[in-house]
VOGU-3710 file (C-alpha; in Angstrom, 3 decimals, decimal comma):
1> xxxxxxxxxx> 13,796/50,722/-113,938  10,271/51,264/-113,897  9,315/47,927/-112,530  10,780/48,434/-109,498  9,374/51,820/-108,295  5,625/50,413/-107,275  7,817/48,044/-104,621  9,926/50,811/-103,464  6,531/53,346/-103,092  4,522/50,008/-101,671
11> xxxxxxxxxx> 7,201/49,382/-98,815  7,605/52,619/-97,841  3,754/53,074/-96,839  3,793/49,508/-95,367  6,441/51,021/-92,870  4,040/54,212/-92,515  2,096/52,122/-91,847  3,762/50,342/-89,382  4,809/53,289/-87,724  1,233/54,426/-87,245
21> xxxxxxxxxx> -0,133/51,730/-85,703  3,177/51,215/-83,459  2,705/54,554/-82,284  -0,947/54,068/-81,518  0,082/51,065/-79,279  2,634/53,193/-77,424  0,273/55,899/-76,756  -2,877/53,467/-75,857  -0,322/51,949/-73,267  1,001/55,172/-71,592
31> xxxxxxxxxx> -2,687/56,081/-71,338  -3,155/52,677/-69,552  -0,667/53,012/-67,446  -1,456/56,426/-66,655  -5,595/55,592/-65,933  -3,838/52,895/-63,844  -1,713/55,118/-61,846  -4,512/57,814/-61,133  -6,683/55,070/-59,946  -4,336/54,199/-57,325
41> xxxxxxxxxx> -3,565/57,437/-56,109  -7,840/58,141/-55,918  -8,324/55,320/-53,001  -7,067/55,747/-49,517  -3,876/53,752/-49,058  -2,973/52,013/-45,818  -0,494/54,830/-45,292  2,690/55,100/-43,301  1,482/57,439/-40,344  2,835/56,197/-36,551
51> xxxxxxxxxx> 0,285/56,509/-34,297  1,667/59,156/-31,463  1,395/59,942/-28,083  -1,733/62,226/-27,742  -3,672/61,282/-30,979  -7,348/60,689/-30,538  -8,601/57,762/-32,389  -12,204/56,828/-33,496  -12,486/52,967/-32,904  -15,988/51,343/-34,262
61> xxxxxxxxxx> -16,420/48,108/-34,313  -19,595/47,173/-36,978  -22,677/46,279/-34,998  -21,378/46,152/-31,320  -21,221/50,169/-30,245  -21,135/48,759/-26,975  -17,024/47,907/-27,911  -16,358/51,141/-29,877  -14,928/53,913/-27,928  -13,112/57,152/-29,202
71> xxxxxxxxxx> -10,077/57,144/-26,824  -6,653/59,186/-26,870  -3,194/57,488/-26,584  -1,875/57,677/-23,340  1,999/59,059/-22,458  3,039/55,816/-21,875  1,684/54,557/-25,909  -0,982/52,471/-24,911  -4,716/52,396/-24,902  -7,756/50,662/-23,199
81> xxxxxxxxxx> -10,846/49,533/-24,848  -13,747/47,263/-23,374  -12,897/43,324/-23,594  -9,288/43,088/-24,885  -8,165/46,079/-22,297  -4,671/47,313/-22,701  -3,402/47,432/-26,467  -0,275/49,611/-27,327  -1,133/52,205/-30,119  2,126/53,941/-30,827
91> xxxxxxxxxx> 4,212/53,202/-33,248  1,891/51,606/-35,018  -0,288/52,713/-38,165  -4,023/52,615/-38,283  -4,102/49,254/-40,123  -2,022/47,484/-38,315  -3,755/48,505/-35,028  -7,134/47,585/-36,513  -5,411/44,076/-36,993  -4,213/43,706/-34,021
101> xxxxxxxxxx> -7,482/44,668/-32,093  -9,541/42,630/-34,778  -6,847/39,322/-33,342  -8,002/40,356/-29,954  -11,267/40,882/-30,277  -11,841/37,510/-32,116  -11,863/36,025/-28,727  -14,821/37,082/-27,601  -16,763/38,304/-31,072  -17,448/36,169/-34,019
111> xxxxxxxxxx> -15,528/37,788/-36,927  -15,192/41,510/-35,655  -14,928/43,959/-38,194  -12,691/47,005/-36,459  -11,848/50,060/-38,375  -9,333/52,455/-36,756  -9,463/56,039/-37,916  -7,339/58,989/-36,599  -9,199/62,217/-36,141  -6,993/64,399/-34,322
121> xxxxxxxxxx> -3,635/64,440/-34,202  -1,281/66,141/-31,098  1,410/68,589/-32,670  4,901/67,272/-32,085  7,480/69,637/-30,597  10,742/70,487/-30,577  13,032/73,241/-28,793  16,211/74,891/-30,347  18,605/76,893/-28,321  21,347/78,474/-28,620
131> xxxxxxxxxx> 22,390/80,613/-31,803  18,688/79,974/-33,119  16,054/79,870/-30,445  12,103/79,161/-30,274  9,948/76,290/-30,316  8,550/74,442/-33,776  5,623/72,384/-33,833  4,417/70,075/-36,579  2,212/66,717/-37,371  3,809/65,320/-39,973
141> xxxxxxxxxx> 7,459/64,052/-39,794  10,631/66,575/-40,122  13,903/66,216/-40,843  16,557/68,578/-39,028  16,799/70,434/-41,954  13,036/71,421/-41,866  12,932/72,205/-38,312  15,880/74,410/-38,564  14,096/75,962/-42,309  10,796/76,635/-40,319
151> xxxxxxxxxx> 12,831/78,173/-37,209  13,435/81,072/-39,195  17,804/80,247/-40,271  20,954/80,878/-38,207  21,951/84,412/-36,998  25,147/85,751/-37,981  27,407/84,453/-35,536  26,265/80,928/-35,277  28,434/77,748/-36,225  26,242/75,003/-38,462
161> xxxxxxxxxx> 29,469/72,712/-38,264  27,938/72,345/-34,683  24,566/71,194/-34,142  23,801/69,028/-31,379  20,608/67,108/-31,247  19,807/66,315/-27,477  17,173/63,395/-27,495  15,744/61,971/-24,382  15,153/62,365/-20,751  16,601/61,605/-17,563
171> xxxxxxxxxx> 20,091/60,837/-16,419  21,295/59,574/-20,166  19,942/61,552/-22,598  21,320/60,941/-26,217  23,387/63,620/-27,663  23,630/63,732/-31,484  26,468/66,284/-33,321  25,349/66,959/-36,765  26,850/68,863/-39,349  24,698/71,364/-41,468
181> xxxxxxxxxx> 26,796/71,942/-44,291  27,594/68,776/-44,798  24,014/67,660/-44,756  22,848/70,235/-47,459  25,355/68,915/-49,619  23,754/65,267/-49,379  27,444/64,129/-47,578  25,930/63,647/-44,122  22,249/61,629/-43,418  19,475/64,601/-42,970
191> xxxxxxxxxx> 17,964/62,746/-39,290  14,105/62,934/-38,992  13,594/64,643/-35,543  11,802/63,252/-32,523  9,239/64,736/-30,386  10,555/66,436/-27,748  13,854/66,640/-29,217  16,041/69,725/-28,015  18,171/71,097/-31,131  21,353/73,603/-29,649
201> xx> 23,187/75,424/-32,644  26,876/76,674/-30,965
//
């Protein structure tokens, strides 16, 4: 049937056709999307960081140096600054202590503009006794199973059904029994440790 061959050749390179551009579209998008993504991860975000005990902070407010100080967290979380005095730091990130000393400030300055940058932060510790001993410190956050990774492992005669997390001082400390095996297998929460936290493997 030769009249029927030209359609049969035509549609097939209309759907090459097709194809081609459809593939172009994909591919311009992903590129997009991927320009997109790399922009975002270029800027400074506003971060997740809690502001510790012991961190030294660099706190300018634009055009009054009179009200910028650098200053250190004290051990009870707070910090003092001219004007607004007393603020509490820890806890918090850098941008929402920036807002909150902006709100203060805005009492006595017409629109303050505050930023709040960390520039040194205090190592975190925590002590592990028993079957594993030592001392790890760190700046960023650690789960259990990091600390105990970075203490160098059990010994051979140590039990990881019995961990005990010790947190807090005083009278009532909290006393936490975790389970190693159970958390490398994803069956048991893998805790973020605390500063000051005292880890005993039996």
């Amino acid at each position: 049937m030769p009249g029927v061959s030209p359609m049969i050749i035509g549609s097939r390179s209309e759907r090459k056709v097709h194809a081609a551009i459809a593939a172009m579209v994909i591919l311009l998008i992903w590129c997009g999307a991927s320009e997109g993504q790399q922009s975002n991860d270029d800027g400074p975000q506003e971060g997740s960081y809690p502001i510790a005990n012991g961190d030294t902070l660099d706190i300018v407010v634009w055009k009054t140096p009179d009200l910028s100080r650098e200053v250190t967290v004290r051990p009870d979380g707070w910090i003092s600054l001219p004007l607004v005095n007393d603020i509490r730091a820890v806890g918090k990130t850098p941008m929402e202590l920036k807002r909150t000393i902006t709100a203060r400030l805005t009492e006595f300055v017409s629109e303050p503009v505050v930023s709040v940058i960390v520039t040194q932060i205090r190592n975190l510790e925590v002590t592990l006794l028993g079957k594993v001993t030592g001392q790890v410190q760190f700046q960023d956050p650690k789960t259990i199973l990091e600390v105990l990774a970075m203490s160098g492992g059990f010994d051979e005669f140590s039990k990881p059904k019995d961990i005990y997390v010790v947190r807090g001082r005083g009278s009532n400390p909290q006393r936490l029994k975790v389970n190693y095996s159970e958390m490398i297998k994803g069956e048991e929460v893998n805790i973020r440790v605390k500063d000051g936290d005292l880890i005993i493997v039996e």
